[in-house]
N, C-alpha and C positions, 0 to 999 in steps of 0.2 A: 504494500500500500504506500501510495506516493502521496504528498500534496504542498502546495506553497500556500498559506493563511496570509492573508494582513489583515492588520489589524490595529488597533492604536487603545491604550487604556488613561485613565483622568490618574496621573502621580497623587492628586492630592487625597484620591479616596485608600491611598495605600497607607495599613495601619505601621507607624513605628515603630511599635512594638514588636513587629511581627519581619523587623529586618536580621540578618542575619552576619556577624562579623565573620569573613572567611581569613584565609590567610595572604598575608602582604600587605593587609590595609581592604582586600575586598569587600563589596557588600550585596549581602544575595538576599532574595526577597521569592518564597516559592507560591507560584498561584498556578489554577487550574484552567485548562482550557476547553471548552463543549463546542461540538461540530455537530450541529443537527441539518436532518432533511426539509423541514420547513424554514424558510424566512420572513420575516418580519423586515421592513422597510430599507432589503435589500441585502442584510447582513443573515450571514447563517453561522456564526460562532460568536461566543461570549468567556469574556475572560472575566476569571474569579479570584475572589482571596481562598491559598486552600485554607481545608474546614481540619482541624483533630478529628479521631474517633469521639472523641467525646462531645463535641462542637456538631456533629453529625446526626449522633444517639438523640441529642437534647431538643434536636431539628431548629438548632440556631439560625437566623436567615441568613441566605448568601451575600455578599459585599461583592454586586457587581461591581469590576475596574474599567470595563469597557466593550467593544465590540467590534467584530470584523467580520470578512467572509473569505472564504476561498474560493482563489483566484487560480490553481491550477489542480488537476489532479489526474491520475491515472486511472482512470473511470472507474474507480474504485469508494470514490467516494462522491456526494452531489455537490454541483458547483452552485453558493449562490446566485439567487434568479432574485430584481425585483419583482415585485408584484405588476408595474407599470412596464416592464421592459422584458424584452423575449431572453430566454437563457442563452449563457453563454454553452459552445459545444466546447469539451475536450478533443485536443485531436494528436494524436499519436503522429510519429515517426512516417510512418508506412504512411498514413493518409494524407500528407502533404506531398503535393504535385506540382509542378513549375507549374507559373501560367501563362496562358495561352497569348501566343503574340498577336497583341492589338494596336501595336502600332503607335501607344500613345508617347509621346514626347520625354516621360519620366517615370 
């Protein structure tokens, strides 16, 4: 399974707390990412704060950070469609053909 997401999340809904000191001075910060087959106003994934087991059990609500959709994929997964806009098609290797000479200037 392939695919290329974008996406963009709001930094300021990222909780402090929940940053992580790595080594050499890093800082890592772990969230969650869902890829669904419906979309909503164009985007079909949503990026999360992740949840504890116990943050999960307690059904604490999710801290959406933002949203995206995918933008390529090895038809293995669905690309988002808006609602107002015809889907994009994946298209493989094999399926792309020169085209045809018409002649035009560029």
């Amino acid at each position: 399974m392939g695919a290329i997401i974008s996406g963009s999340i709001d930094i300021k809904k990222l909780p402090k707390e929940k940053f992580i000191k790595g080594k050499n001075g890093s800082v890592w910060y772990q969230f969650t990412i869902s890829v669904n087959d419906e979309t909503r106003y164009g985007n079909n994934v949503a990026f999360m704060d992740s949840q504890t087991k116990e943050e999960r059990e307690a059904k604490v609500a999710r801290n959406y950070l933002g949203n995206g959709k995918v933008i390529w994929t090895d038809d293995k997964i669905t690309l988002a469609e808006r609602e107002d806009q015809p889907a994009f098609e994946s298209v493989t290797k094999t399926q792309i053909t020169e085209p045809a000479n018409d002649d035009l200037p560029f």
